[in-house]
C-alpha positions in Angstrom: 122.2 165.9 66.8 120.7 163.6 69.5 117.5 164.2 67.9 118.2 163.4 64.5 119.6 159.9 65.7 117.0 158.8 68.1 114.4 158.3 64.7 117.4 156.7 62.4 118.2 154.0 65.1 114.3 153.2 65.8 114.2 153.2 61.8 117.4 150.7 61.8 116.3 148.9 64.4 112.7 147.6 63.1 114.2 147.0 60.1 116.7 144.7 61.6 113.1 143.0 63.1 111.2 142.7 60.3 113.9 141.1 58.2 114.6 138.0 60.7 110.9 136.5 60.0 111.0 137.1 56.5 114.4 135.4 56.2 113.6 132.7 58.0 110.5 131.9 55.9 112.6 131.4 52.9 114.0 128.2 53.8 112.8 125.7 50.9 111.1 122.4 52.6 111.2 119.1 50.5 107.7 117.3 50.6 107.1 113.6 50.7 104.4 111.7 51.9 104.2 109.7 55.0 101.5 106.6 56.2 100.5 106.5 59.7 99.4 102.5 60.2 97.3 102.5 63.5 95.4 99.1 64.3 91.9 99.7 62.4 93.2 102.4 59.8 95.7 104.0 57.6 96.3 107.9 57.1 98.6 109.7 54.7 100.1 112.9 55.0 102.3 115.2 52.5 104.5 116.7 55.0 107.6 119.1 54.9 110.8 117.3 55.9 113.4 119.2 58.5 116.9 117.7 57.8 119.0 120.8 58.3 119.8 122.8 61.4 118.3 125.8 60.2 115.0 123.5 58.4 114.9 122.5 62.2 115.1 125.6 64.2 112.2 127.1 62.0 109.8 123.9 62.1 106.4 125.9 61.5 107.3 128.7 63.1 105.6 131.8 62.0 102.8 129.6 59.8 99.4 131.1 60.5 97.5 128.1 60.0 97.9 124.1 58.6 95.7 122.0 56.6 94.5 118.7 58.8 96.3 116.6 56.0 99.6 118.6 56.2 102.6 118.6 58.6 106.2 118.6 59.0 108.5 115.7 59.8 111.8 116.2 61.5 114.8 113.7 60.8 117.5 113.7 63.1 119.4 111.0 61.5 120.3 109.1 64.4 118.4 108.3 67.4 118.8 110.9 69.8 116.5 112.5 73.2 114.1 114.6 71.4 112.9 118.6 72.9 110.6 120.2 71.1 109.5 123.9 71.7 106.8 126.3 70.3 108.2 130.0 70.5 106.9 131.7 67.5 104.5 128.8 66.4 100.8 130.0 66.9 99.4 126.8 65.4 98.7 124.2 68.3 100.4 120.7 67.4 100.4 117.2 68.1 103.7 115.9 68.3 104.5 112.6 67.7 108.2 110.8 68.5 109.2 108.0 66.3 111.6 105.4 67.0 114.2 104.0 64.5 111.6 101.7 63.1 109.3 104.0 62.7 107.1 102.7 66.1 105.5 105.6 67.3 107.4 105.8 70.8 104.8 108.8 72.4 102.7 112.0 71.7 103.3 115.3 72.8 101.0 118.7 72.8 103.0 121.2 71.7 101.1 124.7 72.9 101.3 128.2 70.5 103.9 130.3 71.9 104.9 128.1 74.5 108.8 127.8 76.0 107.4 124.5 77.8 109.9 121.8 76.2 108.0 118.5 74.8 110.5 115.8 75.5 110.2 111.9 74.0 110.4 109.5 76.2 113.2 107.8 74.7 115.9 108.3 72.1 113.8 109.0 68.6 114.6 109.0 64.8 112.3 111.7 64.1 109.5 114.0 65.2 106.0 114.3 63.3 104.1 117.5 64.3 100.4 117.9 62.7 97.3 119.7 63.6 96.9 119.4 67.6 93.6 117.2 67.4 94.4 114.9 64.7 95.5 111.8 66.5 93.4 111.8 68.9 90.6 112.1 66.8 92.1 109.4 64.5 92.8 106.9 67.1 96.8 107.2 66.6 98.8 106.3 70.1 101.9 105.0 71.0 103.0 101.7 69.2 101.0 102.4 66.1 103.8 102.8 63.0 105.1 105.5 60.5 105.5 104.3 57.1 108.5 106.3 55.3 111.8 105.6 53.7 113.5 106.5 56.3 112.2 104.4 58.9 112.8 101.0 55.9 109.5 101.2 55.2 108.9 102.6 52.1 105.4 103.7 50.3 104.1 101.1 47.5 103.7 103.4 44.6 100.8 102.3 42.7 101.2 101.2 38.8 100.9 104.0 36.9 97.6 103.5 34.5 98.9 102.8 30.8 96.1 103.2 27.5 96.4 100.4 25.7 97.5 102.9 22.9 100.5 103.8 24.8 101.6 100.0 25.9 104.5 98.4 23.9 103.5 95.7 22.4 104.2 92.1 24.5 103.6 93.8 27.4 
């Protein structure tokens, strides 16, 4: 009997396993964009947003790579002491805390597989993580600004282009 059991538990066992990642990577991310304003340039991004716990636990967790232009923006609602930590993320990131304004207030590294925890140096409205790299590269530091709707600084959306042949007339 023992050995009958000993292969059905190892059996149960990785299938208990393998189902936690692939549930996990069914949580459904809204996308918006975001501008990062720094003092000679502007940058957009089309990020994930992270408003729920369980958005937030997963971050990009499990992602095997992310395009240079992509990211995910966590919104905690209310300024609060930010820790951010990369168990199960293999993709190095730059993490950058934003005040309620949308003032970048620092910039973390946040290292693949690390339990090290990235803390902000002051209460923050939300977290942006992208490529580890990026701002650096791009000249973004601390006290350049986010623009977003949540911060009160929302995106100008450009006028859609009408043909003439589609314009009411008197407009």
């Amino acid at each position: 009997m023992k050995s009958l059991l000993a292969p059905a538990l190892a059996g149960l066992l990785f299938l208990v396993s393998t189902a936690a990642a692939p549930a996990q990577s069914r949580l459904v991310f809204d996308v918006t964009t975001i501008e990062v304003v720094t003092k000679k340039k502007r940058y957009k991004w089309r990020v994930q947003q992270a408003i729920s716990a369980p958005q937030m636990a997963q971050g990009l967790m499990f992602r095997k790579e992310l395009d240079p232009w992509k990211g995910m923006i966590f919104d905690f609602g209310n300024p609060v002491l930010a820790r951010i930590w990369m168990k199960n993320t293999e993709i190095p990131l730059d993490i950058l805390f934003i005040e309620a304004d949308g003032t970048i207030e620092s910039i973390g590294y946040g290292e693949p597989f690390s339990l090290r925890i990235v803390r902000s140096g002051a209460p923050v409205r939300a977290v942006l993580e992208i490529l580890h790299g990026t701002a650096a590269k791009l000249g973004i530091e601390p006290g350049d600004r986010i623009r977003h709707e949540m911060f009160g600084t929302p995106l100008k959306k450009l006028p859609s282009y009408k043909p003439k042949s589609l314009r009411k007339k008197g407009s």
